[in-house]
Z-matrix of the N, CA and C atoms (Angstrom, degrees):
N
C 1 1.453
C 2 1.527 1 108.05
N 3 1.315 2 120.48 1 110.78
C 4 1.221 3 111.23 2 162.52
C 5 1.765 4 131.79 3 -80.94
N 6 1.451 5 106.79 4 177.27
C 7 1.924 6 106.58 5 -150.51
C 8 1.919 7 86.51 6 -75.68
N 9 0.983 8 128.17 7 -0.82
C 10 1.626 9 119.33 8 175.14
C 11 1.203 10 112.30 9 -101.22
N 12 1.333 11 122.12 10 -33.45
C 13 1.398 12 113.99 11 156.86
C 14 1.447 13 116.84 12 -50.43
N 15 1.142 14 126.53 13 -33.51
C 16 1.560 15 126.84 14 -155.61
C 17 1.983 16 97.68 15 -97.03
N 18 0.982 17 103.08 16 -3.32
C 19 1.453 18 130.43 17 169.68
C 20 1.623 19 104.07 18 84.94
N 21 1.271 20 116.63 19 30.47
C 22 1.214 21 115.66 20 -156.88
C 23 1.728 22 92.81 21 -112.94
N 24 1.248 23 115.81 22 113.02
C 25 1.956 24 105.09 23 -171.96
C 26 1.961 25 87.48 24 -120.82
N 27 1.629 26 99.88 25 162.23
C 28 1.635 27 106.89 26 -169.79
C 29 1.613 28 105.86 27 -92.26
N 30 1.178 29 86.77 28 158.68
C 31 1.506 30 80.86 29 -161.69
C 32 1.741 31 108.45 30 -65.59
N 33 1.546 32 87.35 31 -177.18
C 34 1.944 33 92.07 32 -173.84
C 35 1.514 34 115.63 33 -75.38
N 36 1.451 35 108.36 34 -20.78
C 37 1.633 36 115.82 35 -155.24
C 38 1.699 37 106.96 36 -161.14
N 39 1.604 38 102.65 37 64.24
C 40 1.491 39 117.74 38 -176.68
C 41 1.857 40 105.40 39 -34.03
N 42 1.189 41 125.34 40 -72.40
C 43 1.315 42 134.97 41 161.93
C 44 1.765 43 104.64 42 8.75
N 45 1.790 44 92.13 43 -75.23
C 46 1.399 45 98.61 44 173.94
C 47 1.485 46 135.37 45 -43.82
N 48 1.649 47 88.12 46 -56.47
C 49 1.700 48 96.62 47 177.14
C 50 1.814 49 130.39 48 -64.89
N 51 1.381 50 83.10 49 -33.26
C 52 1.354 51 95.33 50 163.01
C 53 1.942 52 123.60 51 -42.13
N 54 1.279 53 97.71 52 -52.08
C 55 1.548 54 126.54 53 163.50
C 56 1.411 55 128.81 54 -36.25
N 57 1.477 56 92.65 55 -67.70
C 58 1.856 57 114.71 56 167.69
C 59 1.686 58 102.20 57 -49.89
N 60 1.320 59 102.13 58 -64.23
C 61 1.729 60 123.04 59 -157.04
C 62 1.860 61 108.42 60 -53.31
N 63 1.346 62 107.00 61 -30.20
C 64 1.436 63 133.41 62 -171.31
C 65 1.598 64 101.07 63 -83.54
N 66 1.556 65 124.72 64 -68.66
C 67 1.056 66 145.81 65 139.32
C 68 1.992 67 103.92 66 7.74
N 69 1.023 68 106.54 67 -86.63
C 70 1.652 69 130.22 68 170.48
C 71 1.296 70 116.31 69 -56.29
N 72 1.186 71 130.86 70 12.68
C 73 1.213 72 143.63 71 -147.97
C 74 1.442 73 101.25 72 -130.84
N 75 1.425 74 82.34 73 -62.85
C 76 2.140 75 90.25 74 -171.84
C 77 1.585 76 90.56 75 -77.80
N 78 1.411 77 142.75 76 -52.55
C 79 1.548 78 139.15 77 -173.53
C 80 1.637 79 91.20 78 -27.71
N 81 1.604 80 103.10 79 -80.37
C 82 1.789 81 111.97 80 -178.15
C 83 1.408 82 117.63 81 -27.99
N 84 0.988 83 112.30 82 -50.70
C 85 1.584 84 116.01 83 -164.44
C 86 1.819 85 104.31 84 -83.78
N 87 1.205 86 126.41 85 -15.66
C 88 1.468 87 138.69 86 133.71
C 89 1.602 88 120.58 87 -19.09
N 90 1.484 89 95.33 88 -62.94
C 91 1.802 90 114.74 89 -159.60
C 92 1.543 91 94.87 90 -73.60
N 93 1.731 92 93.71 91 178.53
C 94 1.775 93 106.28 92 162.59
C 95 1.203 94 112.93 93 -65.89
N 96 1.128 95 117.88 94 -150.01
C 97 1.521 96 125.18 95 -178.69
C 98 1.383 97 112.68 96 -104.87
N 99 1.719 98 95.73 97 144.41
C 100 1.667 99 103.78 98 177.98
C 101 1.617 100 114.12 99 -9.29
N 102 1.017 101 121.77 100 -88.40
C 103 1.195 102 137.18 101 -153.91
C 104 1.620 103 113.94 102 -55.27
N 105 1.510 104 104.23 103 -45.64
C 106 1.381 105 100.15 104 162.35
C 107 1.543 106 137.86 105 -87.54
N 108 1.503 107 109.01 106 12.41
C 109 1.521 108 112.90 107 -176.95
C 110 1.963 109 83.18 108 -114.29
N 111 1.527 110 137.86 109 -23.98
C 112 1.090 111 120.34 110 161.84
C 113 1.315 112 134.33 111 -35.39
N 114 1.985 113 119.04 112 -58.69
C 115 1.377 114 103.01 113 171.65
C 116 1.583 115 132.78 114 -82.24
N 117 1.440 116 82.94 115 14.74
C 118 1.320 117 103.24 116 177.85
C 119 1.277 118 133.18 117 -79.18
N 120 1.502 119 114.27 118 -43.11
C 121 1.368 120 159.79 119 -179.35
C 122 1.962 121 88.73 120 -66.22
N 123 1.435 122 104.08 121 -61.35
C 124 1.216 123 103.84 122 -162.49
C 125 1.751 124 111.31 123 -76.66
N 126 1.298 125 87.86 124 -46.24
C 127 2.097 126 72.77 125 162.84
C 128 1.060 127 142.10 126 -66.08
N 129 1.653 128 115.35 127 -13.32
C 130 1.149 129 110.06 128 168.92
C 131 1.218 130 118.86 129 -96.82
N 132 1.641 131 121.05 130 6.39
C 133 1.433 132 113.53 131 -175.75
C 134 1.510 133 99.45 132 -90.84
N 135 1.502 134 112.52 133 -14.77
C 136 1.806 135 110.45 134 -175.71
C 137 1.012 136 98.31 135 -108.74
N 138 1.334 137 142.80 136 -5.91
C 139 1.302 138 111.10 137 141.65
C 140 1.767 139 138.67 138 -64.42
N 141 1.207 140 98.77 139 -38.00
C 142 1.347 141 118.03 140 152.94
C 143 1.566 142 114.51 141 -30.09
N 144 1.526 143 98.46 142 -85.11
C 145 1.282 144 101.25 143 -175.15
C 146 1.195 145 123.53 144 -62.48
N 147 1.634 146 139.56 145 -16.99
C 148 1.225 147 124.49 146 172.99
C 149 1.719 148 107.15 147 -90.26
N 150 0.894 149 115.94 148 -27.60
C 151 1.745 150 121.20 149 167.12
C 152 1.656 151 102.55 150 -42.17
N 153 1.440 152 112.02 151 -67.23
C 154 1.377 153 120.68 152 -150.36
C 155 1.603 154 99.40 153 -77.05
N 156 1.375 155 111.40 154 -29.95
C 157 1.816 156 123.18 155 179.82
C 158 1.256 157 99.64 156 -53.55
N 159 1.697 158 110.10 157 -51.04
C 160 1.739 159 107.02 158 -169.71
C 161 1.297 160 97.39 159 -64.93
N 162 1.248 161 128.54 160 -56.57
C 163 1.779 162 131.84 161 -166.66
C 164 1.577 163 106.09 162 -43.04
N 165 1.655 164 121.35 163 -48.68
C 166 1.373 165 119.27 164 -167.20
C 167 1.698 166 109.24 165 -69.32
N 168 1.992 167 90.71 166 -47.96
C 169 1.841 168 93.71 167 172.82
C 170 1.679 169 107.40 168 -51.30
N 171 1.213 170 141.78 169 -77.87
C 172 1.238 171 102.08 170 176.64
C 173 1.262 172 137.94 171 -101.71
N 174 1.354 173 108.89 172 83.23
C 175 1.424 174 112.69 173 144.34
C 176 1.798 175 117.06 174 101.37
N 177 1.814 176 93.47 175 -2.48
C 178 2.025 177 93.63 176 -165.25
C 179 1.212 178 88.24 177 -95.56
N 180 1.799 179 97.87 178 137.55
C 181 1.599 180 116.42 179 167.56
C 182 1.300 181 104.82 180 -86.95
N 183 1.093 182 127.47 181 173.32
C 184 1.473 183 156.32 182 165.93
C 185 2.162 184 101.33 183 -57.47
N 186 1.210 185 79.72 184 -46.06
C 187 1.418 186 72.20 185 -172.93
C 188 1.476 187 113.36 186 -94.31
N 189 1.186 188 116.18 187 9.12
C 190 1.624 189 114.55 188 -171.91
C 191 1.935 190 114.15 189 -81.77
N 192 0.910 191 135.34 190 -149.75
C 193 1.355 192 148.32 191 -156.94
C 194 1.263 193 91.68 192 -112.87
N 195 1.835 194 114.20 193 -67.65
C 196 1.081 195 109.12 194 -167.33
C 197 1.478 196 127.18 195 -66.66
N 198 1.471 197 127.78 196 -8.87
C 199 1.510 198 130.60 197 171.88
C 200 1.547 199 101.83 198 -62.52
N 201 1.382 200 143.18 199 -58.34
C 202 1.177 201 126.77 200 -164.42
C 203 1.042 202 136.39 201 -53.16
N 204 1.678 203 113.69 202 -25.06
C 205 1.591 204 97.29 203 170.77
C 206 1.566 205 117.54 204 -95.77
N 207 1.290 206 107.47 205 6.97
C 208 1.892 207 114.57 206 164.69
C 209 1.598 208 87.18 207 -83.48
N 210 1.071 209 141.41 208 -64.02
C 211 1.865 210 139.17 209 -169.05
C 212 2.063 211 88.36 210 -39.70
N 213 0.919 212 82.30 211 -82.48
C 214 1.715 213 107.85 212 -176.38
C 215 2.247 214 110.33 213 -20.17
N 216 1.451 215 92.26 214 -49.42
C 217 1.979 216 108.46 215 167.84
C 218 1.322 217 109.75 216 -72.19
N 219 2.086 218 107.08 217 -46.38
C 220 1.827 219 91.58 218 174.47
C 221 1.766 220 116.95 219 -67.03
N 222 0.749 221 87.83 220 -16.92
C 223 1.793 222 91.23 221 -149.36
C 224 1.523 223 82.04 222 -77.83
N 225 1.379 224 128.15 223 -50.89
C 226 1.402 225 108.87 224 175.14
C 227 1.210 226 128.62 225 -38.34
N 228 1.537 227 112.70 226 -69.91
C 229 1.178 228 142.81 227 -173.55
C 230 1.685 229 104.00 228 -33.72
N 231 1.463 230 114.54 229 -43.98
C 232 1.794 231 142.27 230 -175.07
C 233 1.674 232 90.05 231 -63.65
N 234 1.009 233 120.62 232 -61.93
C 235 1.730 234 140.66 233 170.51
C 236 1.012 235 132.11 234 -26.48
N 237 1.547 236 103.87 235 -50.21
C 238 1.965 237 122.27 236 174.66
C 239 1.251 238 106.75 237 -91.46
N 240 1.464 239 132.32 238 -26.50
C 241 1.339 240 136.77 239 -142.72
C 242 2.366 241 80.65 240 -98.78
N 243 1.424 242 88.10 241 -65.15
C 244 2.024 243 77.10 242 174.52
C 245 1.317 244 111.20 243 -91.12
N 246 1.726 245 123.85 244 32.59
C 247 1.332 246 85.65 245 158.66
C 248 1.064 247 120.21 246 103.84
N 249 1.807 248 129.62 247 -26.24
C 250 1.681 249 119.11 248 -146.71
C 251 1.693 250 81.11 249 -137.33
N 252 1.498 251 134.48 250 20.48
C 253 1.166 252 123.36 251 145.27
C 254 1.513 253 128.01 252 37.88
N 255 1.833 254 93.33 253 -98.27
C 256 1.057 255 113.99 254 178.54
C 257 1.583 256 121.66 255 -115.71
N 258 1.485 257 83.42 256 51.10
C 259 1.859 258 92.04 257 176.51
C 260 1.756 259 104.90 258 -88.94
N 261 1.190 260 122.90 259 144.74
C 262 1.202 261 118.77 260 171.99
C 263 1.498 262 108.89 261 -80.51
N 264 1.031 263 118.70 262 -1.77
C 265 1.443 264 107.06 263 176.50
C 266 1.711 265 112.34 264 -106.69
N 267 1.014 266 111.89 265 15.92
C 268 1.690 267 117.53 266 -162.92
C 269 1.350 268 90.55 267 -76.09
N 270 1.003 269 167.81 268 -25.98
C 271 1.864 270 165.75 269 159.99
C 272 1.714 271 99.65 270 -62.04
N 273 1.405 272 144.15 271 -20.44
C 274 1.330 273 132.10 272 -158.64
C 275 1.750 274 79.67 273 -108.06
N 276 1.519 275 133.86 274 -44.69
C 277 1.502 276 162.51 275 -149.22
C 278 1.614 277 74.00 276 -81.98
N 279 0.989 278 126.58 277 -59.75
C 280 1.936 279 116.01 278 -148.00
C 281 1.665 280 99.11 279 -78.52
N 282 1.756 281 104.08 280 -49.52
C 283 1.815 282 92.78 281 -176.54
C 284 1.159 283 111.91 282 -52.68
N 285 1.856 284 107.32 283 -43.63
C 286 1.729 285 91.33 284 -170.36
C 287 1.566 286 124.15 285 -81.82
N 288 1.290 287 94.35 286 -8.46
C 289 1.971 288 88.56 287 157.78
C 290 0.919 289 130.54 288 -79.94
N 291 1.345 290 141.97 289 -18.33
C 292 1.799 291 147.98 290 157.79
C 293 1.058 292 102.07 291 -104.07
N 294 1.304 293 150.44 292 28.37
C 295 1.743 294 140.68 293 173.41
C 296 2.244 295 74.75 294 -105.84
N 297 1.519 296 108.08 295 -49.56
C 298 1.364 297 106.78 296 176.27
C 299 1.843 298 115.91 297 -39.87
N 300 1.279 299 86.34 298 -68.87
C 301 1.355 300 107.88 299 -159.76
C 302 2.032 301 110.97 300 -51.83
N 303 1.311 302 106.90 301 -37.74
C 304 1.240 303 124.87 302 152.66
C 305 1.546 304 136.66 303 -36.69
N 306 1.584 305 102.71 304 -52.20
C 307 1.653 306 120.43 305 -175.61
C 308 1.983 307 99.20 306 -51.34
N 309 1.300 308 107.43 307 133.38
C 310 1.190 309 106.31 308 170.94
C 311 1.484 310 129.92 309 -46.16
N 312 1.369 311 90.51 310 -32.16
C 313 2.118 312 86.83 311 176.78
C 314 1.271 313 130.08 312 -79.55
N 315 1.622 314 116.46 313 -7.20
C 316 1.274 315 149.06 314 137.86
C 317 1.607 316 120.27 315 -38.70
N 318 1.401 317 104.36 316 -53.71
C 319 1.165 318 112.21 317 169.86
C 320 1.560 319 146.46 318 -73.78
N 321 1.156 320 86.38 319 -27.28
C 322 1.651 321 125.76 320 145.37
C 323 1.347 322 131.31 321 -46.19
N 324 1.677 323 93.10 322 -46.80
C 325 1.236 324 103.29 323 -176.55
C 326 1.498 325 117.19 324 -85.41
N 327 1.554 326 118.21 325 -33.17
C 328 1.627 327 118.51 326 139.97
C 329 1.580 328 140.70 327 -20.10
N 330 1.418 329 78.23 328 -51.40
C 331 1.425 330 88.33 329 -163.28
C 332 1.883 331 108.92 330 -91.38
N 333 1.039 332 105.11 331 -22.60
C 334 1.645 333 109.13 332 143.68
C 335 1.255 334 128.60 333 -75.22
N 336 1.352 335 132.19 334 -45.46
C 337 1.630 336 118.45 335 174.32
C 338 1.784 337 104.96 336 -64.05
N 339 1.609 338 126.59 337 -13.91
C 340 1.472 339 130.55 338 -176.15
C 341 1.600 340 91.76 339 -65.44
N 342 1.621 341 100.98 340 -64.37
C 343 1.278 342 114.49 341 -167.74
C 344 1.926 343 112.57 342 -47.83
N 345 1.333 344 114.10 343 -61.48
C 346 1.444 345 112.68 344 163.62
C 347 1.707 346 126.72 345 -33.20
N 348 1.232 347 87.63 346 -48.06
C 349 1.777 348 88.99 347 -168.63
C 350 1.537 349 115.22 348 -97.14
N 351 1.283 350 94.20 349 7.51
C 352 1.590 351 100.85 350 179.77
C 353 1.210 352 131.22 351 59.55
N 354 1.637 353 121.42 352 29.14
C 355 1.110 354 155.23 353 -157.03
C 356 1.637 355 92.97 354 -98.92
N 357 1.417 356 119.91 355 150.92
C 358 1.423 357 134.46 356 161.76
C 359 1.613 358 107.31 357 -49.35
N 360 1.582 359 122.28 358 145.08
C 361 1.408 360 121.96 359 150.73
C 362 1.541 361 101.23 360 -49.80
N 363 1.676 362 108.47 361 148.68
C 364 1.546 363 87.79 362 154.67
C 365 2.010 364 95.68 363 -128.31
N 366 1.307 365 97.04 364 165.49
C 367 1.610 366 113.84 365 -171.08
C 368 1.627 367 102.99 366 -65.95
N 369 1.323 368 109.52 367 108.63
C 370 1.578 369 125.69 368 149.08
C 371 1.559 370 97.98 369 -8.29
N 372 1.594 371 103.28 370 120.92
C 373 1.421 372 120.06 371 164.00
C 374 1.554 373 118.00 372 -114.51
N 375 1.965 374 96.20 373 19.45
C 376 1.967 375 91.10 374 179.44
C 377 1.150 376 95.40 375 -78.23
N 378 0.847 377 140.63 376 -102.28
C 379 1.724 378 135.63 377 -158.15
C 380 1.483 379 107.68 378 -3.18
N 381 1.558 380 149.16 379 -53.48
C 382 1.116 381 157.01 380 -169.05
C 383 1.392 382 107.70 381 -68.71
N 384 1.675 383 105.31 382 -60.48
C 385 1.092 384 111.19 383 168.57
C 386 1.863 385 132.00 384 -40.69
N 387 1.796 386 96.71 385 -62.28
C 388 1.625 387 98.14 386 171.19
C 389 1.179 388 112.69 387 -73.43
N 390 1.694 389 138.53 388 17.80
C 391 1.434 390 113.47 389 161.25
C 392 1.129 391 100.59 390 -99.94
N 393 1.249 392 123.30 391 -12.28
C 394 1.472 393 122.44 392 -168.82
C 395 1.987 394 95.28 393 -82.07
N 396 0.971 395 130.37 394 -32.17
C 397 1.797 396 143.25 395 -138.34
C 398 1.914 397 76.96 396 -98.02
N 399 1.776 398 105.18 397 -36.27
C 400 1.571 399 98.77 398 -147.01
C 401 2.138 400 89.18 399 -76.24
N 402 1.615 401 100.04 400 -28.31
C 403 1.650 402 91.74 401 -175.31
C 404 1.465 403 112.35 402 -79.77
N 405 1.341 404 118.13 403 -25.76
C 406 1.569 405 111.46 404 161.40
C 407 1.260 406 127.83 405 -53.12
N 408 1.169 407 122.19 406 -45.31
C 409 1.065 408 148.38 407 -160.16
C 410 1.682 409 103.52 408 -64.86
N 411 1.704 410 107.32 409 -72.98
C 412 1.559 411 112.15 410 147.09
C 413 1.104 412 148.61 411 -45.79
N 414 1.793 413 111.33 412 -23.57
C 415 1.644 414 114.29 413 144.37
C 416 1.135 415 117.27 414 -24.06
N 417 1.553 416 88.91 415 -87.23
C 418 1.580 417 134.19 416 -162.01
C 419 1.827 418 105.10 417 -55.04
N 420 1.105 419 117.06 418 -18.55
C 421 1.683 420 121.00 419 152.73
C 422 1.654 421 120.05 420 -89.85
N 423 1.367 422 94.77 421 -25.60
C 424 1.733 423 88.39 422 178.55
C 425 1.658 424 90.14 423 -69.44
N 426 1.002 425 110.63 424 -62.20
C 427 2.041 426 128.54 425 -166.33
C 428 1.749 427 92.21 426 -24.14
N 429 1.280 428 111.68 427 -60.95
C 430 1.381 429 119.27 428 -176.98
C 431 0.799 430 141.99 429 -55.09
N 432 1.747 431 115.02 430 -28.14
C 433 1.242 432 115.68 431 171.26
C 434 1.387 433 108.19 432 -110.02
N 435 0.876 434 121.72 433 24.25
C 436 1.821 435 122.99 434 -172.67
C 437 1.910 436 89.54 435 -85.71
C-alpha cells in the first residue's frame, strides 16, 4: 500500500515541515507527561468544540460582543489546565499555540504520527480553533486600544 493510497501525500516543502514538526516538539517537551497532558488535551478540545459549535449554531461571529465571554471561559479553562491562570500573557500563549497547531504542516504531522501508531484519525479542530484565535486576537486589540 502506498502513503497516497492511505490518503496520506508528503508534504509540499519538507524544509517547512520540518519547522512546524520541531516547533511541536519543544511546546511537548514543555508539558507533563504523555499520559497526563492526554486527557487533558482531550477535554479541552471538547469543550472547546461543543462551546464554540453552540456559538456558530446560533449565529455568534468571532467578531461580535457575544464571543468574548465564551473566549474569556475557554481561555480560562486553557489557564488552570497549564497552570498560567493568571499569567498576563496567557491570550498572546493561547493564539500562538493553536494558530501552531492549525498550520497545515502541523496537521500533517498528526496525521502521520496517527498513521504510525495506529491510532484513529482524529477530526480537524482548525476551524474551532481559528474562531476561537480570531476572538482573542480581537480582544487583545480591543484591550489595546481602549
Amino acid at each position: 500500500m502506498t502513503r497516497s493510497s492511505q490518503g496520506i501525500e508528503p508534504p509540499s516543502d519538507p524544509e517547512r515541515f520540518s519547522t512546524v514538526v520541531r516547533r511541536i516538539a519543544e511546546e511537548q517537551a514543555k508539558e507533563p507527561s504523555q499520559q497526563e497532558v492526554s486527557g487533558l488535551h482531550d477535554g479541552l478540545n471538547q469543550a472547546m468544540r461543543e462551546r464554540i459549535d453552540e456559538a456558530v449554531s446560533a449565529g455568534t461571529l468571532p467578531a461580535s460582543a457575544k464571543a468574548s465571554p465564551l473566549a474569556e471561559s475557554l481561555g480560562g479553562l486553557y489557564g488552570h489546565a497549564f497552570e498560567c491562570a493568571g499569567d498576563g500573557d496567557l491570550r498572546r500563549w493561547l493564539v500562538a499555540r493553536l494558530q501552531m497547531t492549525v498550520a497545515p504542516h502541523a496537521k500533517r504531522y498528526w496525521q502521520l504520527l496517527a498513521t504510525i501508531n495506529g491510532w484513529p484519525a482524529s477530526p480537524t479542530l482548525a476551524p474551532v480553533y481559528t474562531w476561537f484565535t480570531t476572538v482573542l486576537r480581537g480582544d487583545s486589540a480591543t484591550a489595546a486600544t481602549s
